[in-house]
C-alpha positions in Angstrom: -28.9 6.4 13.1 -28.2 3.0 11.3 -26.6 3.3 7.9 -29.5 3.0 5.5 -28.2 4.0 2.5 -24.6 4.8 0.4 -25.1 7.8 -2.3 -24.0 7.0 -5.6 -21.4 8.8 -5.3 -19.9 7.8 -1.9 -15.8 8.2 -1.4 -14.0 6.1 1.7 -11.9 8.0 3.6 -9.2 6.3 5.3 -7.9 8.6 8.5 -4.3 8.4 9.8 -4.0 4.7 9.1 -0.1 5.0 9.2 3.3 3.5 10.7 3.3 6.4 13.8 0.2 6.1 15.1 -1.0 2.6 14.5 1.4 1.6 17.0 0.2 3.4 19.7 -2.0 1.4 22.4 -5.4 1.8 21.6 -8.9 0.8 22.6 -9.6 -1.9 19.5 -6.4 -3.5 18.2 -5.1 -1.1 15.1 -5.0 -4.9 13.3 -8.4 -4.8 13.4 -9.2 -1.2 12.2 -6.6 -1.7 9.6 -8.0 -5.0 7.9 -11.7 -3.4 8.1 -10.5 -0.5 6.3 -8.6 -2.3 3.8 -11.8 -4.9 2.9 -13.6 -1.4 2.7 -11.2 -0.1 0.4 -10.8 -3.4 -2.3 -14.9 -3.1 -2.1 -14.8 0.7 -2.9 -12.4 0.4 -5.3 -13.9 -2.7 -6.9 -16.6 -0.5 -7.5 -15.2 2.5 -8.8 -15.8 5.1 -6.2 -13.4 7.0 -4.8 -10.8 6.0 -2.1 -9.3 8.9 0.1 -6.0 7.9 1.9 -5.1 10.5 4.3 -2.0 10.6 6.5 -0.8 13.5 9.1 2.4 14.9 8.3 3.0 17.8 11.1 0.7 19.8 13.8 -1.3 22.8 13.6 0.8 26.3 14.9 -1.0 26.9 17.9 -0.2 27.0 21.6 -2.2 24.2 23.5 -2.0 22.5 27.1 -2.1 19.0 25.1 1.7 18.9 23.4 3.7 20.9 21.8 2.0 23.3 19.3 4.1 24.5 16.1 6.9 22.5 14.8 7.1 18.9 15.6 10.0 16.5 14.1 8.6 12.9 13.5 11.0 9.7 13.1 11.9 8.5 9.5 8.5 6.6 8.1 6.3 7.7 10.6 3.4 9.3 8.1 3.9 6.5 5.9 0.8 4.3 5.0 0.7 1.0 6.6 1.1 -1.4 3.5 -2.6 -3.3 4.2 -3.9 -0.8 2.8 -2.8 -1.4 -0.6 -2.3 2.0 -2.3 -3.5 2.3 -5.7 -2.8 4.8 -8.3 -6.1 5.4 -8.7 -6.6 6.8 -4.5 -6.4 10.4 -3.9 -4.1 10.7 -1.2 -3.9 13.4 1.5 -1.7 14.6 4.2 -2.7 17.1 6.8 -0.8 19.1 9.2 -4.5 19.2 11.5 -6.5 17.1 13.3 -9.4 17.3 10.6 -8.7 16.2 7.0 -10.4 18.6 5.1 -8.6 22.5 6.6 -5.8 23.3 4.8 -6.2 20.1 1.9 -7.6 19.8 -1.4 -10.4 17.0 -0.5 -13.3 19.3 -0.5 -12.0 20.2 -4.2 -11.0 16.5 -5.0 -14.0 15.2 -4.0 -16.2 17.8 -5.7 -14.6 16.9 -9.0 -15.4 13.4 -8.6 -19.2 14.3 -7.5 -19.0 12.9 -4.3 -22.0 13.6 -2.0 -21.5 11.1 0.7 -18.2 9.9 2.8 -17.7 6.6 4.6 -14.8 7.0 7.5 -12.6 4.7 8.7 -9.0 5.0 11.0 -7.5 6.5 13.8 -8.2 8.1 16.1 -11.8 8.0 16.6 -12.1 11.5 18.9 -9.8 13.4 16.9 -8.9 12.9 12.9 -11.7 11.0 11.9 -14.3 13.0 14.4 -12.6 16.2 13.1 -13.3 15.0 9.6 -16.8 13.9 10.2 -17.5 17.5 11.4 -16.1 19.2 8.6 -18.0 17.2 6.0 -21.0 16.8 7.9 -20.5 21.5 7.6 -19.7 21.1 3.6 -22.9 19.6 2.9 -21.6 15.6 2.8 -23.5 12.6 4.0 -21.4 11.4 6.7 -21.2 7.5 7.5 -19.0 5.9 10.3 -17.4 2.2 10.0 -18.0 2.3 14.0 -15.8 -0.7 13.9 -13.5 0.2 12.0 -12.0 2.9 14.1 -10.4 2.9 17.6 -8.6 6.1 20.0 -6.1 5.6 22.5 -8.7 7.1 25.6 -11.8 4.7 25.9 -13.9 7.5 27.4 -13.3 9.8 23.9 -13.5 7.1 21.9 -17.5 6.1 23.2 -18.6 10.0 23.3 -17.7 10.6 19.5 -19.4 6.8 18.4 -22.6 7.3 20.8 -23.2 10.7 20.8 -21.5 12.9 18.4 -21.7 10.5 15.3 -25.4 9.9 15.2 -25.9 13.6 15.2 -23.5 14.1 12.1 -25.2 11.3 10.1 -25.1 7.3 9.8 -23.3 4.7 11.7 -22.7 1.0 10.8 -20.6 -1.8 10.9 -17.9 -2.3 8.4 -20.4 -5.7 6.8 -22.8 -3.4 7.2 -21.8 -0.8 4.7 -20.3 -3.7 2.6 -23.7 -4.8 2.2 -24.7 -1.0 1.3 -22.8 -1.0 -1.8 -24.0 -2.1 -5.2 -22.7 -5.1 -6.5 -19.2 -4.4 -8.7 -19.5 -3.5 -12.3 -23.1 -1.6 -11.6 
């Protein structure tokens, strides 16, 4: 479904948009991703409402076929946020040791307290973090809204399932103007 409408109360959520991973090839330049989710970000906060800056800092415990499970040591900088972002003071920032940004965090309680009802998502990578994250809200009762251009994976093929098939069944997808057009006008 086309976004429509952003709730009063809407957060951005800004997934894995850091120096290790936006360096990895992917299927839409991370340059791109990263400026969309920064002019989402100076709009949000312009407005007020909530910006969610979330980084992963390790991997979950388990045994998997897909890399090594349990205790993983990343190079010096490598969860750091890439600077386009702009980090305020005032965004609630998040790191993860999961695919999904909302297990094992305080943004279900972070969010509450600010009385979000409605998440747009933005980052990297499109099949894992910020699909992971889409699926969790989408369980907690959240509006869920994808910036479909705004986020990119390193495999095409996982990249089109989650923006064609799983996303319109977990709520709204739109273009990053799109969503800027969405949101009321500063200062309301």
């Amino acid at each position: 479904m086309t976004a429509t409408t952003l709730d009063a109360r809407t957060a951005l959520v800004v997934i894995d948009l850091q120096q290790g991973i936006t360096g990895l090839p992917t299927v839409h330049p991370s340059a791109e991703v990263i400026e969309r989710a920064a002019r989402l970000a100076t709009a949000f906060r312009e407005r007020e409402l909530p910006v969610v800056l979330v980084n992963v800092t390790g991997v979950a415990p388990g045994r998997n076929d897909g890399g090594p499970g349990g205790s993983v040591t990343f190079p010096d900088g490598w969860a750091d946020l890439v600077k386009e972002l702009d980090q305020q003071p005032s965004d609630i920032t998040v790191s993860k040791q999961q695919w999904g940004a909302f297990y094992g965090t305080g943004l279900d309680m972070e969010l509450r307290r600010r009385g979000v009802t409605q998440i747009v998502l933005v980052g990297i990578s499109t099949s894992i973090g910020v699909e992971s994250t889409a699926r969790d809200a989408y369980e907690a009762g959240y509006h869920v809204t994808v910036a479909t251009d705004a986020v990119t994976d390193t495999d095409a093929d996982a990249h089109a399932n989650s923006v064609q098939r799983i996303f319109p069944r977990l709520g709204e997808t739109g273009s990053t103007d799109e969503i800027l057009a969405l949101l009321p006008a500063a200062g309301n």
